[in-house]
N, C-alpha and C positions, 0 to 999 in steps of 0.2 A: 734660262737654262737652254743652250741648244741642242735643237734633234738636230744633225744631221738629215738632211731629206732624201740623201741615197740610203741611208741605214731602211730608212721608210720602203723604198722601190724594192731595194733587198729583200724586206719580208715580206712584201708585195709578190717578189718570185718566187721566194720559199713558199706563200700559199698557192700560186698556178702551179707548182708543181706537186701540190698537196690535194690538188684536186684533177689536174692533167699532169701527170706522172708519163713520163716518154716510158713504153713497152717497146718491144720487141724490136722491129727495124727502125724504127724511130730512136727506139732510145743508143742503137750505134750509128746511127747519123746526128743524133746529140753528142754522143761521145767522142766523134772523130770532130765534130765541130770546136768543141772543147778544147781539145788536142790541138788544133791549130790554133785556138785565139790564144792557148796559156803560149805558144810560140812566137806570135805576133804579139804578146804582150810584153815579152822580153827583149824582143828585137828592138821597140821602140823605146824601154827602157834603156838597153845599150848605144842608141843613137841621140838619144837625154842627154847622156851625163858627159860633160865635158872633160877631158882626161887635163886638160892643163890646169880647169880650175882645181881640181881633186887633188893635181900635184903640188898650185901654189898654197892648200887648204894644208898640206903638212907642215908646216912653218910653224902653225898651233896643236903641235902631234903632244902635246900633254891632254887637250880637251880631249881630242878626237879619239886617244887609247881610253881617258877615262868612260867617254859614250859606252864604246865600242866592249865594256868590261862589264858594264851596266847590261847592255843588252843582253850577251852572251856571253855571260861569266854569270853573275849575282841573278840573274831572272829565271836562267836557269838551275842554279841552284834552290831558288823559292819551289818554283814545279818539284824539283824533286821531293825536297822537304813536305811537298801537300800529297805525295803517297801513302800517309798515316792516316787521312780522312777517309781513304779505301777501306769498305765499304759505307764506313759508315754514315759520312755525309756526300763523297760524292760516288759515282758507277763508273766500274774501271773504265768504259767508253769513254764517258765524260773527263777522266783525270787523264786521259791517253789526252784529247781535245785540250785540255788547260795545259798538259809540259806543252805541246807541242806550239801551244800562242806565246808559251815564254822562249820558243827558238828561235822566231819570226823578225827579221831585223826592225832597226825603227824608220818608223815615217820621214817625210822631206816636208810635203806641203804642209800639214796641220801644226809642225814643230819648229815649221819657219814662222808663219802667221801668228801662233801663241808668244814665240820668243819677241818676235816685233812688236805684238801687243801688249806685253810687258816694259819694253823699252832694253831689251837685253840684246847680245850683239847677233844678229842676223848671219853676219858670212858664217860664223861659225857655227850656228846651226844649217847652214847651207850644206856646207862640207861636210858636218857630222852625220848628216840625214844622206849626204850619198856616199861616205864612206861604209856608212852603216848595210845601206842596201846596196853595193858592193862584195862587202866580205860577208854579206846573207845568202846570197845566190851559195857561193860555197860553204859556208858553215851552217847553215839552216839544214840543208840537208846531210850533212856527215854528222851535226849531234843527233839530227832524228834518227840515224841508223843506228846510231851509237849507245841513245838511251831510250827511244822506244822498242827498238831491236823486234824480231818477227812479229810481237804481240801491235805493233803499233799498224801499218798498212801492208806488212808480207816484206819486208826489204830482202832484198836477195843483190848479185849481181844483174840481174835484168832489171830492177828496180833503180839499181842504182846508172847504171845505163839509158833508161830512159831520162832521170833528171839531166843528166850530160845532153842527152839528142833535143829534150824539153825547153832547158833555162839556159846551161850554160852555153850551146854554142848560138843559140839565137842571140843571145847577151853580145856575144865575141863579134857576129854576124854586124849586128846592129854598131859595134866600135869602130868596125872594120872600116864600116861601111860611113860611116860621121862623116868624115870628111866631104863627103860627092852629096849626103841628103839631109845634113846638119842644116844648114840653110831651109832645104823646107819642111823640114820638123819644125824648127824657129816660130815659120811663117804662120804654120796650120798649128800651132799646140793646141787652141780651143777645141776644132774639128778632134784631135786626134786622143785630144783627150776623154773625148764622146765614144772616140774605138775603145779605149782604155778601159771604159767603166761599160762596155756594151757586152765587150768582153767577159769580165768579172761576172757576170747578168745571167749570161751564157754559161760560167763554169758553174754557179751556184745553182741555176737550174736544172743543170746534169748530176751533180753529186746529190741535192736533196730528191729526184727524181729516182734515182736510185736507193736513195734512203729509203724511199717512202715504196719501193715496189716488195724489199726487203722488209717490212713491217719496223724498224727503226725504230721507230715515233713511239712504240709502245715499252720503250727500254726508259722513258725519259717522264717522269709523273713531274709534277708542279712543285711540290715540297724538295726534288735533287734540283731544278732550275733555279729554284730561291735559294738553295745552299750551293751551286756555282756561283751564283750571281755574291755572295757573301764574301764569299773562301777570291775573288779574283778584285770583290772593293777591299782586303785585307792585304792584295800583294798590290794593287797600285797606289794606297794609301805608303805601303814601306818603300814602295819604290821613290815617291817624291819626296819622302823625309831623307832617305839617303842619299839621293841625287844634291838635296839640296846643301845639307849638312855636311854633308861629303865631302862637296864641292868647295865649301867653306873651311875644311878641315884641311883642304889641299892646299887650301891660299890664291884660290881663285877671285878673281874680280865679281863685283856681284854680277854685271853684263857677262861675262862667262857663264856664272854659277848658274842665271836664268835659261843660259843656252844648254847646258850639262841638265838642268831637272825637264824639260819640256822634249828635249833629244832622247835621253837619258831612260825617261820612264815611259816613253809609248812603244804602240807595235804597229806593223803597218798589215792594213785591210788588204791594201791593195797586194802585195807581196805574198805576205800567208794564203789566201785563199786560193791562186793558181798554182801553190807549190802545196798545199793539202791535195789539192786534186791529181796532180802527179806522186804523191807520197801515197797516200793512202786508198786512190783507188775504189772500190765501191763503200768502201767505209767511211769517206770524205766528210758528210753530212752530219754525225756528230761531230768528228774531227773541227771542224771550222765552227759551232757554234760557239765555243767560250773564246773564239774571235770575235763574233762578231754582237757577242755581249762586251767585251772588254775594250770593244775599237766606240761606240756608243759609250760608255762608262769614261773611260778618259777623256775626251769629246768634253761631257758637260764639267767635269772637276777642273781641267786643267784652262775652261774659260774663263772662270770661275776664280782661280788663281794666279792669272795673268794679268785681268782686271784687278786683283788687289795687288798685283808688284807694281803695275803700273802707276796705281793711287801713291804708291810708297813712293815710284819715283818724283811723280809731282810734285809730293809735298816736301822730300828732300830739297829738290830746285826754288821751292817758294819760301823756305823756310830760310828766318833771317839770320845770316852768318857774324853774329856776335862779335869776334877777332876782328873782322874784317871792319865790322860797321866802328870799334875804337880805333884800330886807324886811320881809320876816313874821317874820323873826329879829331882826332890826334893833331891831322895832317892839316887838317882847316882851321882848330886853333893855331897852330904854330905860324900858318901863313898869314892870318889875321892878323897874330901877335910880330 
């Protein structure tokens, strides 16, 4: 079963800042820090992603709308649907925190690596995973305003304002800009993907540093964590039967169908947590936990069941083809004969 070992560093940071919480001028030289890495996070996201392969990725625009329908269409509908356990199993912070990881696009790395290690078709979880975190940068934030509305981190015009100065022109910045430092993004990804997750490190220690100067932590007892953790293994358990079945009911190929359940049903860490911090503001800190329960929870089910399509592939390929082995018999009596 794997941990992930940033999930580990992660609450590593959540406890420095459970015990060194940034106060006063510190904590606006944390928050303007924040403020530039969630910028520099986007920028190198937009100098990522390749606009030619993204364009030759539309040729498969059946998978990529079904992903793209999964993410943000049916996951946000689940969120909504789990407004009826207010109050009773989850607190409205916490259910504001759970719609808002159902608006969060899906992953690239962790949905290419599962689909490969299934044996399902990679480019297409290539394309879906940056389609996905494409039309996230804009849709993530216009459903959060849409269906958390004031009660979720204050959205206003200045709210929405700052996501534009935040993600999306860094995003645009970083496209613009591919062409002239494409090459050495290429060169350095290991290095830069060290700024990536340094980054992240940085946001999470500012919004829980702020949670925790707020007294937060006292909204949240052990019995509502065990019933987030329940209520979000219920929408990723329906999310892989749909994805999978779904995908089957559409007449996709099974190599598809592994790339549409692994694409399909995750969220990405990396994306949600700098766009919580821009959305919601000093309320960040619940907001991203049933992320970063639910980015941990998919992680170990969905290794879990790559390794068993994988097995189903093998034994497909070794399994002996009946048809095939009487004509080869067929063909070697009659030659004989």
């Amino acid at each position: 079963m794997p941990i992930d070992p940033y999930i580990l560093i992660l609450l590593g940071t959540v406890g420095l800042a459970a015990l060194f919480p940034a106060r006063g001028s510190a904590a606006d030289v944390a928050s303007g820090a924040s403020t530039a890495a969630v910028a520099l996070l986007f920028f190198l996201y937009g100098a990522r992603l390749s606009t030619r392969e993204a364009l030759d990725g539309l040729r498969h625009w059946r998978l990529h709308v079904t992903v793209l329908a999964c993410t943000f269409l049916v996951f946000p509908l689940l969120g909504l649907a789990a407004r009826g356990l207010v109050p009773v199993i989850l607190t409205h912070p916490l259910y504001q925190g759970l719609l808002f990881l159902t608006l969060v696009p899906s992953t690239v790395q962790s949905s290419i690596a599962f689909t490969s290690m299934a044996r399902g078709n990679v480019p297409a979880a290539i394309c879906a995973g940056s389609f996905s975190s494409l039309v996230g940068i804009v849709a993530t934030p216009l459903l959060a305003a849409s269906l958390l509305g004031g009660s979720g981190g204050g959205f206003s015009a200045d709210s929405l304002l700052k996501i534009v100065l935040q993600l999306l022109v860094p995003f645009l910045a970083g496209q613009l800009l591919r062409r002239w430092i494409g090459g050495f993004v290429t060169r350095h990804k290991r290095v830069l993907g060290l700024v990536d997750r340094g980054s992240i490190l940085l946001v999470v220690y500012t919004a829980f540093s702020a949670g925790v100067v707020q007294g937060i932590w006292h909204q949240v007892s052990p019995a509502r964590l065990g019933g987030l953790v329940v209520v979000e293994a219920v929408i990723l358990a329906v999310m892989l039967l749909l994805t999978w079945y779904g995908g089957k009911a559409l007449r996709f190929g099974r190599a598809d169908r592994i790339a549409i359940q692994f694409a399909g049903s995750k969220k990405s860490l990396a994306a949600g947590l700098p766009m919580a911090s821009v959305l919601f503001g000093a309320q960040a800190a619940l907001a991203v936990l049933p992320l970063m329960l639910f980015h941990q929870m998919q992680l170990i089910v969905c290794a879990v069941i790559a390794k068993r399509r994988a097995r189903e592939a093998a034994a497909e390929v070794s399994a002996p083809q009946p048809a095939a082995a009487s004509r080869t018999a067929a063909g070697t009596g009659t030659r004989s004969g």
